[in-house]
N, C-alpha and C positions, 0 to 999 in steps of 0.2 A: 291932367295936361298942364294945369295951371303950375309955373315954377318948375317945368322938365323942359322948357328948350323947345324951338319951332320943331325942332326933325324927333320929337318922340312922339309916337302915335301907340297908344294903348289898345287899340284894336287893329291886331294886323289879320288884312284877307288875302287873299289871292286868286286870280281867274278862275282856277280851280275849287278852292273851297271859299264861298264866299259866306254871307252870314246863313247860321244853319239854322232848322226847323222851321222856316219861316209858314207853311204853309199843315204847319201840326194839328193845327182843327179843322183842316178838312181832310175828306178820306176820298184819295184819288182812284179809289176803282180799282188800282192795279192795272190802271193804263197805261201805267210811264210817264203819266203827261203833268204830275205834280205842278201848283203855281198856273194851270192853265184851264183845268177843271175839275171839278170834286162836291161831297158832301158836307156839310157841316157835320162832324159826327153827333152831335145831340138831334137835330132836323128831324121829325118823325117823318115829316113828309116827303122824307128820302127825295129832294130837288136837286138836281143837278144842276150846278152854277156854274159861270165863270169866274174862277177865284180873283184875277187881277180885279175885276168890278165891286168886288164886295169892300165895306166901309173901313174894317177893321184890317184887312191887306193893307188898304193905302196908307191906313193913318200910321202902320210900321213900316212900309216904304218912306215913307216921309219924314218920319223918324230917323229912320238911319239912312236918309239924306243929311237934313241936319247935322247928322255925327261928323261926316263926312264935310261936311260946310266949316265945320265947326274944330276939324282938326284932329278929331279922334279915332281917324280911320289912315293908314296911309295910300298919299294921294293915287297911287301906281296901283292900285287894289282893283280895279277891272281889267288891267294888262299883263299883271304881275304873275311869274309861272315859280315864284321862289317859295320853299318852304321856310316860314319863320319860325324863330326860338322867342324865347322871352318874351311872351305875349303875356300881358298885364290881364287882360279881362277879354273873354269869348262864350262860346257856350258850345254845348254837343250833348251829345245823348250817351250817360252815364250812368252812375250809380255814387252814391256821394264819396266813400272811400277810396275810388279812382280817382278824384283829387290832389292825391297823396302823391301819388304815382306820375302826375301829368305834372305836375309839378317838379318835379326830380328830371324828366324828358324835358321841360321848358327850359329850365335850371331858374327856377324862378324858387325863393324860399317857402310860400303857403300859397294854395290856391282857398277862397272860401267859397266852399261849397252850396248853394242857391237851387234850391229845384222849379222850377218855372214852367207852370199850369203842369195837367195829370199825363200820369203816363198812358199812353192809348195803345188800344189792342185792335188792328184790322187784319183785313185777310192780305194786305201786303206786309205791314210788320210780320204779319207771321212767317210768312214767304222767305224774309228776309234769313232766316235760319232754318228752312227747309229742306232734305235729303228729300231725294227719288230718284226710282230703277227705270233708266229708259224703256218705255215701250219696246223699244226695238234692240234693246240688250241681246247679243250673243251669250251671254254670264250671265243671266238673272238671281240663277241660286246659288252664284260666286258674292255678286253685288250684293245681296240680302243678306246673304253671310257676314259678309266686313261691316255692313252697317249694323248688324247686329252686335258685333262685337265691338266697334266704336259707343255702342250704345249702352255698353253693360259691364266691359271692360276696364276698371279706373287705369291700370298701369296702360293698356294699348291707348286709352285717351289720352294721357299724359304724353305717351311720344308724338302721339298728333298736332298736340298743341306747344313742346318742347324740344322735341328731336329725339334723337339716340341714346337710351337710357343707357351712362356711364361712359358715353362720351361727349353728349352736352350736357348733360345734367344725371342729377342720380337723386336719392330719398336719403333725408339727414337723418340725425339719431330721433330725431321729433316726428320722422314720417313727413316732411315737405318739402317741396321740391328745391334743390338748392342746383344753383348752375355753377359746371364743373367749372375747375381752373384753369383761366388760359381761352377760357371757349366764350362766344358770344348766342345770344340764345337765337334759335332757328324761328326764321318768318316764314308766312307760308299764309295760305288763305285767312280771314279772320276770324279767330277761334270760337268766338259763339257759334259759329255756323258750319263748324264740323260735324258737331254730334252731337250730345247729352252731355250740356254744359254744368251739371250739378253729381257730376259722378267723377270731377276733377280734383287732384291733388292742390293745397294752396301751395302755392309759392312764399319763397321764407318773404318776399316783400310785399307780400299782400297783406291785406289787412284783415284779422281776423272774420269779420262781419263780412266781408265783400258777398258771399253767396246769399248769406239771411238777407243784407240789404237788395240784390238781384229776385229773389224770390218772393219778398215782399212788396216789390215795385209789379211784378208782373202779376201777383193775386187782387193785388189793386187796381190792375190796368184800369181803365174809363175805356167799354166798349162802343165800336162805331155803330151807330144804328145799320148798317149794309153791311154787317161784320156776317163772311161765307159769301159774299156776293163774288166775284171775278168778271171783270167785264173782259167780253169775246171782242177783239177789234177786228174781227175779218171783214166786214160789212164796208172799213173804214180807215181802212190801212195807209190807200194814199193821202187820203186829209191829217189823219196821225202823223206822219213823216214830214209830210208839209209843214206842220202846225208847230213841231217839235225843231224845226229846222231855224225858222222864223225864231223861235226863244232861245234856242242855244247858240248860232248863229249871231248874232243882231240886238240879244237883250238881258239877257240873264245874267251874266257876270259886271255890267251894267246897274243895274237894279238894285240887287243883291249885295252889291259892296258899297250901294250907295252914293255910286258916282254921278248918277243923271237925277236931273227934277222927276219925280214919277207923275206930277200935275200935267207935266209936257209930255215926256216920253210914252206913259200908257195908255194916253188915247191911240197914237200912232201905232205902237205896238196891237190894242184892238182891231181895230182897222186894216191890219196885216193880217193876222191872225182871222177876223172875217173870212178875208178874200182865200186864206190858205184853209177854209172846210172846219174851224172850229166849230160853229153852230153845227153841223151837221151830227158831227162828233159828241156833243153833248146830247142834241135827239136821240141820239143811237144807244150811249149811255141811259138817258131816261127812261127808252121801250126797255130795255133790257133789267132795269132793275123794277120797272111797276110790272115785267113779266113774273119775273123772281120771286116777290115778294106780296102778289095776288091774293 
Protein backbone atom coordinates (compact mmCIF):
# COMPACT_ATOMS: atom_id res chain seq x y z
CA UNK A 1 0.00 0.00 0.00
CA UNK A 2 2.76 2.15 1.24
CA UNK A 3 4.03 4.35 -2.07
CA UNK A 4 0.85 3.01 -4.62
CA UNK A 5 -1.49 6.13 -4.05
CA UNK A 6 -4.78 6.44 -1.83
CA UNK A 7 -7.09 4.60 -4.68
CA UNK A 8 -4.79 1.27 -4.81
CA UNK A 9 -6.12 -1.40 -2.69
CA UNK A 10 -4.43 -4.70 -2.84
CA UNK A 11 -7.14 -6.74 -1.63
CA UNK A 12 -10.06 -6.47 -3.80
CA UNK A 13 -13.63 -8.01 -2.60
CA UNK A 14 -16.90 -7.72 -3.67
CA UNK A 15 -20.68 -8.48 -2.22
CA UNK A 16 -20.36 -11.57 -3.75
CA UNK A 17 -17.11 -12.96 -3.06
CA UNK A 18 -15.80 -11.59 -0.01
CA UNK A 19 -12.78 -12.95 1.98
CA UNK A 20 -12.70 -16.76 1.45
CA UNK A 21 -12.45 -19.75 3.81
CA UNK A 22 -12.95 -17.86 6.73
CA UNK A 23 -14.70 -20.57 8.63
CA UNK A 24 -12.18 -23.69 7.39
CA UNK A 25 -11.83 -25.22 10.96
CA UNK A 26 -15.09 -25.82 11.53
CA UNK A 27 -17.30 -28.44 9.81
CA UNK A 28 -20.66 -27.06 9.14
CA UNK A 29 -22.72 -30.35 9.07
CA UNK A 30 -23.78 -29.78 5.67
CA UNK A 31 -26.36 -27.34 6.92
CA UNK A 32 -25.70 -24.64 4.66
CA UNK A 33 -25.35 -22.45 7.48
CA UNK A 34 -21.36 -22.12 7.37
CA UNK A 35 -20.03 -18.94 9.81
CA UNK A 36 -23.12 -19.61 11.96
CA UNK A 37 -22.72 -23.13 13.27
CA UNK A 38 -20.38 -26.05 13.18
CA UNK A 39 -17.58 -28.38 14.63
CA UNK A 40 -14.24 -27.61 15.16
CA UNK A 41 -12.77 -30.34 13.09
CA UNK A 42 -10.20 -31.72 15.57
CA UNK A 43 -13.07 -31.43 18.69
CA UNK A 44 -13.43 -35.03 19.84
CA UNK A 45 -16.22 -34.15 21.67
CA UNK A 46 -18.10 -33.46 18.35
CA UNK A 47 -19.90 -29.84 20.21
CA UNK A 48 -21.73 -27.95 18.20
CA UNK A 49 -20.89 -24.20 18.48
CA UNK A 50 -21.74 -20.97 17.28
CA UNK A 51 -18.94 -20.08 15.15
CA UNK A 52 -19.35 -16.11 15.22
CA UNK A 53 -18.78 -16.55 19.29
CA UNK A 54 -15.76 -18.52 19.14
CA UNK A 55 -12.13 -16.62 19.88
CA UNK A 56 -10.29 -17.30 16.79
CA UNK A 57 -13.42 -16.22 14.33
CA UNK A 58 -13.32 -12.73 15.93
CA UNK A 59 -9.67 -12.23 16.15
CA UNK A 60 -9.84 -12.79 12.01
CA UNK A 61 -12.91 -10.72 11.85
CA UNK A 62 -10.96 -8.09 13.43
CA UNK A 63 -8.30 -8.51 11.54
CA UNK A 64 -9.61 -7.94 8.34
CA UNK A 65 -11.32 -5.04 9.85
CA UNK A 66 -8.10 -3.53 10.39
CA UNK A 67 -7.22 -4.25 6.61
CA UNK A 68 -9.93 -2.41 5.75
CA UNK A 69 -9.40 0.51 8.31
CA UNK A 70 -6.10 0.50 7.07
CA UNK A 71 -6.72 0.70 3.34
CA UNK A 72 -5.98 -2.42 2.02
CA UNK A 73 -9.29 -3.57 1.09
CA UNK A 74 -11.44 -1.46 -1.27
CA UNK A 75 -13.78 0.79 0.56
CA UNK A 76 -17.07 -0.31 -1.85
CA UNK A 77 -16.28 -4.13 -1.00
CA UNK A 78 -19.63 -4.86 1.01
CA UNK A 79 -21.59 -3.04 -1.90
CA UNK A 80 -19.62 -3.82 -4.81
CA UNK A 81 -21.29 -6.49 -7.55
CA UNK A 82 -17.93 -5.82 -9.83
CA UNK A 83 -15.52 -8.49 -10.83
CA UNK A 84 -11.94 -7.35 -10.23
CA UNK A 85 -8.64 -7.94 -12.23
CA UNK A 86 -5.28 -7.36 -10.85
CA UNK A 87 -5.67 -8.20 -7.59
CA UNK A 88 -2.33 -8.05 -5.74
CA UNK A 89 -2.95 -10.56 -2.75
CA UNK A 90 -6.18 -12.93 -1.92
CA UNK A 91 -6.62 -16.45 -1.28
CA UNK A 92 -9.02 -19.49 -2.38
CA UNK A 93 -8.93 -23.05 -2.43
CA UNK A 94 -6.25 -24.26 -5.00
CA UNK A 95 -3.44 -26.30 -5.66
CA UNK A 96 -0.16 -24.44 -5.86
CA UNK A 97 0.57 -24.70 -9.70
CA UNK A 98 -2.88 -22.97 -10.30
CA UNK A 99 -0.92 -19.93 -9.46
CA UNK A 100 0.46 -19.87 -12.60
CA UNK A 101 -2.77 -19.80 -14.39
CA UNK A 102 -4.57 -17.17 -11.94
CA UNK A 103 -2.17 -15.07 -12.50
CA UNK A 104 -2.25 -14.84 -16.53
CA UNK A 105 -6.50 -14.43 -15.79
CA UNK A 106 -5.51 -11.44 -13.18
CA UNK A 107 -2.85 -10.23 -15.84
CA UNK A 108 -0.89 -9.76 -12.94
CA UNK A 109 3.19 -11.15 -13.62
CA UNK A 110 3.68 -13.97 -10.50
CA UNK A 111 1.40 -14.96 -7.96
CA UNK A 112 3.36 -16.70 -4.83
CA UNK A 113 2.00 -19.44 -3.88
CA UNK A 114 1.35 -19.84 0.15
CA UNK A 115 -0.82 -22.75 1.45
CA UNK A 116 -2.48 -21.71 4.69
CA UNK A 117 -3.46 -24.35 7.40
CA UNK A 118 -4.37 -28.15 6.01
CA UNK A 119 -6.36 -29.15 3.56
CA UNK A 120 -9.75 -30.75 5.20
CA UNK A 121 -11.85 -33.55 4.22
CA UNK A 122 -15.83 -33.35 5.32
CA UNK A 123 -18.78 -34.90 4.27
CA UNK A 124 -19.55 -31.52 2.61
CA UNK A 125 -16.31 -31.08 0.75
CA UNK A 126 -17.03 -34.17 -0.42
CA UNK A 127 -20.51 -33.26 -1.57
CA UNK A 128 -19.03 -30.55 -3.29
CA UNK A 129 -17.89 -33.00 -6.38
CA UNK A 130 -20.56 -35.38 -6.03
CA UNK A 131 -22.70 -37.19 -9.03
CA UNK A 132 -26.18 -39.04 -8.33
CA UNK A 133 -29.26 -40.69 -10.03
CA UNK A 134 -32.41 -39.22 -8.77
CA UNK A 135 -34.40 -41.41 -6.84
CA UNK A 136 -37.12 -40.63 -9.08
CA UNK A 137 -35.26 -40.92 -12.45
CA UNK A 138 -37.37 -42.06 -15.51
CA UNK A 139 -33.52 -43.10 -17.02
CA UNK A 140 -31.77 -44.62 -14.18
CA UNK A 141 -29.80 -46.99 -16.49
CA UNK A 142 -29.39 -44.22 -19.19
CA UNK A 143 -27.96 -41.91 -16.16
CA UNK A 144 -25.57 -44.72 -14.82
CA UNK A 145 -24.60 -45.28 -18.05
CA UNK A 146 -23.20 -41.54 -18.75
CA UNK A 147 -21.86 -41.29 -15.47
CA UNK A 148 -19.98 -44.28 -15.96
CA UNK A 149 -18.62 -43.36 -18.90
CA UNK A 150 -17.66 -39.81 -17.69
CA UNK A 151 -15.92 -41.79 -15.23
CA UNK A 152 -13.72 -43.99 -17.14
CA UNK A 153 -13.71 -42.40 -20.47
CA UNK A 154 -10.58 -39.89 -20.68
CA UNK A 155 -11.58 -38.50 -24.36
CA UNK A 156 -15.68 -38.07 -23.33
CA UNK A 157 -14.21 -36.34 -20.11
CA UNK A 158 -12.21 -34.13 -22.02
CA UNK A 159 -15.22 -32.89 -23.99
CA UNK A 160 -16.87 -32.41 -20.71
CA UNK A 161 -14.54 -30.22 -19.34
CA UNK A 162 -13.37 -28.69 -23.12
CA UNK A 163 -16.09 -28.80 -25.51
CA UNK A 164 -16.10 -30.27 -29.13
CA UNK A 165 -13.23 -32.42 -29.88
CA UNK A 166 -11.91 -30.62 -33.10
CA UNK A 167 -13.88 -27.82 -32.99
CA UNK A 168 -12.79 -26.14 -29.63
CA UNK A 169 -10.07 -27.96 -29.06
CA UNK A 170 -8.27 -31.42 -30.24
CA UNK A 171 -4.82 -33.53 -28.77
CA UNK A 172 -1.38 -31.98 -30.03
CA UNK A 173 1.46 -34.21 -31.33
CA UNK A 174 2.40 -34.64 -27.26
CA UNK A 175 -1.11 -35.95 -26.59
CA UNK A 176 -2.63 -32.61 -24.63
CA UNK A 177 -5.03 -30.68 -24.89
CA UNK A 178 -4.43 -27.65 -27.09
CA UNK A 179 -7.41 -25.21 -27.91
CA UNK A 180 -8.29 -25.02 -31.52
CA UNK A 181 -7.86 -21.66 -33.61
CA UNK A 182 -10.07 -19.03 -33.54
CA UNK A 183 -12.07 -20.75 -30.65
CA UNK A 184 -12.33 -19.78 -27.04
CA UNK A 185 -12.51 -22.65 -24.47
CA UNK A 186 -16.28 -23.77 -23.30
CA UNK A 187 -17.52 -23.04 -19.60
CA UNK A 188 -20.01 -24.97 -18.36
CA UNK A 189 -20.39 -26.32 -14.75
CA UNK A 190 -17.01 -26.39 -12.68
CA UNK A 191 -14.93 -29.05 -13.82
CA UNK A 192 -13.89 -30.92 -10.72
CA UNK A 193 -17.43 -31.76 -10.28
CA UNK A 194 -18.28 -33.27 -13.36
CA UNK A 195 -16.65 -36.58 -13.03
CA UNK A 196 -13.22 -38.33 -12.29
CA UNK A 197 -11.06 -35.53 -12.16
CA UNK A 198 -7.84 -37.68 -12.62
CA UNK A 199 -8.64 -39.53 -15.80
CA UNK A 200 -8.28 -35.91 -17.58
CA UNK A 201 -6.14 -34.74 -20.50
CA UNK A 202 -3.54 -31.80 -19.22
CA UNK A 203 -3.84 -29.01 -21.04
CA UNK A 204 -0.70 -27.55 -22.92
CA UNK A 205 -0.89 -24.62 -20.15
CA UNK A 206 -1.03 -26.53 -17.33
CA UNK A 207 1.59 -27.47 -15.34
CA UNK A 208 2.99 -30.55 -15.33
CA UNK A 209 2.55 -31.50 -11.58
CA UNK A 210 -1.11 -29.94 -11.33
CA UNK A 211 -2.66 -33.68 -10.90
CA UNK A 212 0.29 -35.09 -8.32
CA UNK A 213 0.06 -31.78 -6.60
CA UNK A 214 -4.36 -32.30 -6.46
CA UNK A 215 -3.74 -35.94 -5.42
CA UNK A 216 -1.34 -35.36 -2.84
CA UNK A 217 -3.35 -32.52 -1.24
CA UNK A 218 -6.37 -34.77 -1.04
CA UNK A 219 -4.20 -38.02 0.46
CA UNK A 220 -3.28 -35.49 3.00
CA UNK A 221 -6.54 -33.99 3.63
CA UNK A 222 -6.88 -33.32 7.84
CA UNK A 223 -10.18 -35.35 8.51
CA UNK A 224 -13.27 -33.72 10.34
CA UNK A 225 -13.89 -35.58 13.42
CA UNK A 226 -18.01 -35.84 12.12
CA UNK A 227 -16.56 -36.87 8.76
CA UNK A 228 -20.07 -39.25 7.17
CA UNK A 229 -22.22 -37.31 9.44
CA UNK A 230 -24.98 -35.18 7.27
CA UNK A 231 -27.15 -33.31 9.27
CA UNK A 232 -31.27 -33.90 8.42
CA UNK A 233 -32.78 -30.07 8.79
CA UNK A 234 -36.43 -31.31 8.70
CA UNK A 235 -37.08 -30.81 12.41
CA UNK A 236 -35.78 -27.11 11.68
CA UNK A 237 -36.23 -25.79 8.36
CA UNK A 238 -38.04 -22.66 9.44
CA UNK A 239 -35.25 -21.45 12.00
CA UNK A 240 -32.62 -22.53 9.01
CA UNK A 241 -34.26 -20.04 6.66
CA UNK A 242 -34.72 -17.48 9.32
CA UNK A 243 -31.27 -17.83 10.51
CA UNK A 244 -29.69 -17.78 7.01
CA UNK A 245 -31.74 -14.84 6.06
CA UNK A 246 -30.55 -12.63 8.99
CA UNK A 247 -26.61 -13.36 7.73
CA UNK A 248 -27.15 -13.08 4.15
CA UNK A 249 -29.44 -10.28 4.29
CA UNK A 250 -28.02 -7.85 6.96
CA UNK A 251 -24.35 -9.22 7.71
CA UNK A 252 -22.15 -11.20 5.76
CA UNK A 253 -20.96 -9.27 2.96
CA UNK A 254 -20.43 -6.80 5.78
CA UNK A 255 -18.14 -8.85 7.86
CA UNK A 256 -16.59 -10.65 5.51
CA UNK A 257 -14.94 -7.67 3.56
CA UNK A 258 -14.29 -6.10 6.51
CA UNK A 259 -16.44 -3.13 6.46
CA UNK A 260 -18.16 -3.14 10.01
CA UNK A 261 -16.47 -3.30 13.73
CA UNK A 262 -17.17 -7.15 14.42
CA UNK A 263 -16.80 -5.76 18.40
CA UNK A 264 -20.21 -3.80 17.55
CA UNK A 265 -21.80 -5.54 14.81
CA UNK A 266 -21.80 -9.33 16.18
CA UNK A 267 -23.16 -8.97 19.29
CA UNK A 268 -26.32 -7.46 17.45
CA UNK A 269 -26.04 -9.94 14.67
CA UNK A 270 -26.28 -12.68 17.94
CA UNK A 271 -29.00 -11.46 19.20
CA UNK A 272 -30.93 -11.49 15.73
CA UNK A 273 -29.76 -14.67 15.15
CA UNK A 274 -31.19 -15.85 18.75
CA UNK A 275 -34.52 -14.41 18.14
CA UNK A 276 -34.54 -16.19 14.39
CA UNK A 277 -34.31 -20.23 16.17
CA UNK A 278 -30.28 -20.40 15.93
CA UNK A 279 -30.05 -22.21 19.46
CA UNK A 280 -32.55 -24.42 18.42
CA UNK A 281 -30.91 -25.32 15.41
CA UNK A 282 -27.61 -26.06 17.06
CA UNK A 283 -29.81 -28.47 19.80
CA UNK A 284 -31.08 -30.19 16.72
CA UNK A 285 -27.53 -30.45 15.26
CA UNK A 286 -26.09 -31.78 18.78
CA UNK A 287 -29.09 -34.76 19.32
CA UNK A 288 -28.41 -35.71 15.93
CA UNK A 289 -24.66 -36.16 15.80
CA UNK A 290 -24.41 -37.75 19.84
CA UNK A 291 -27.18 -40.01 17.89
CA UNK A 292 -24.65 -40.76 15.07
CA UNK A 293 -21.94 -41.29 16.78
CA UNK A 294 -23.31 -43.43 20.14
Amino acid sequence: KEGEGDDFYPVKLNQGNPWNGFWNDYDDLCSGMGGLLGVKLDDESRKVVSVLEQEDIMHNLNLLHEWYQAGYINPDANVSGENYTQCFFGNGQSWPSEATNQAKSQGVDEYIYVQHGDTILTSATIQGSLNAISANSANADAALQLLQLANTDTEFRDMLRFGQKGVDWDYNDEGLVEQVEGQTWTTGPTNYAQANYFILTRAIDEAETKYDEIKSQNENAKESVCLGFTFDPTNVQTQIAACSAVWSQSAKADLLTGAVDPEERVPQLLEELKAAGLQEVIDEAQRQIDEYFA
